[in-house]
C-alpha positions in Angstrom: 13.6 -2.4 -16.3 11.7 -2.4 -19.6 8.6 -0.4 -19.7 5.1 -1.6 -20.8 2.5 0.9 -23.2 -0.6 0.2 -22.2 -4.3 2.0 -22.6 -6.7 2.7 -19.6 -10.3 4.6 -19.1 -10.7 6.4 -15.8 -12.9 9.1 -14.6 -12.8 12.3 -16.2 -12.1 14.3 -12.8 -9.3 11.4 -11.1 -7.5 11.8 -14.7 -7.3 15.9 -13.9 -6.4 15.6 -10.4 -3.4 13.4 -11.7 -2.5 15.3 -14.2 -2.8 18.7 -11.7 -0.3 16.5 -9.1 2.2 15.1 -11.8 2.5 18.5 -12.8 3.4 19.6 -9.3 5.5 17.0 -8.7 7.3 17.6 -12.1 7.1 14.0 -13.5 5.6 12.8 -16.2 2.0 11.5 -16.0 3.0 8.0 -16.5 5.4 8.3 -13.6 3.0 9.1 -11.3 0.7 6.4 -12.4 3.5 4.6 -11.5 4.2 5.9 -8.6 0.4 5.2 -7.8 0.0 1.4 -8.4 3.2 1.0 -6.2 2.1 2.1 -3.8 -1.2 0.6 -4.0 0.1 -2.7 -4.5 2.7 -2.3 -1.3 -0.2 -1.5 0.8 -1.8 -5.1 -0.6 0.9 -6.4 0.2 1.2 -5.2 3.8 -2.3 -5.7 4.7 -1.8 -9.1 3.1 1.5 -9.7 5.8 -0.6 -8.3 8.8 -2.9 -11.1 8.0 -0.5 -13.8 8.1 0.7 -12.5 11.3 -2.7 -12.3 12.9 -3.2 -15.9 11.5 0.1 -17.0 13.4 -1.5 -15.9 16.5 -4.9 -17.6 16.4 -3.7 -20.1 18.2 -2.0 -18.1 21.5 -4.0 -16.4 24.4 -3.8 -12.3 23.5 -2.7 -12.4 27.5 0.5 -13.5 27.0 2.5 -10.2 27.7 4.9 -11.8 24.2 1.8 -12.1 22.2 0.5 -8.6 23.2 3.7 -6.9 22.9 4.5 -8.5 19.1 0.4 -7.4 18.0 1.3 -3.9 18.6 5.2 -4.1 17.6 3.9 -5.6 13.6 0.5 -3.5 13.8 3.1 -0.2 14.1 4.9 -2.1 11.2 2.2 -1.6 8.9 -0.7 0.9 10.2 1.3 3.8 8.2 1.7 1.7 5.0 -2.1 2.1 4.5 
């Protein structure tokens, strides 16, 4: 996959605590930038599935032991995702 130069500003003290964990992780700090906005955008995107689901349900009665069961089953899908 073809990579993309680009220029940002961030905080003085988020741009040392990057370059503090990048250096403890041995990658580059563009890696972990990378690293970073993958997982930020994953956890978009889950929180962004778990509202689907929960729209899918507005319409059933939370005591229907299926309905119940499948809330807890996709909520333990995601709730470590963010």
């Amino acid at each position: 996959m073809p990579n993309v130069k680009t220029a940002i500003s961030i905080e003085k003290p988020v741009f040392e605590q990057m370059d503090i964990l990048a250096k403890n992780l041995n990658v580059s700090r563009s890696r972990l930038f990378t690293m970073a906005a993958r997982e930020f955008i994953q956890r978009h995107n889950n929180i962004e599935l778990l509202k689907l689901i929960n729209e899918a349900y507005e319409d059933t009665t939370e005591t229907e032991p299926m309905v119940t069961m499948m809330h807890s089953k996709h909520y333990g899908m995601v709730k470590d995702q963010w």
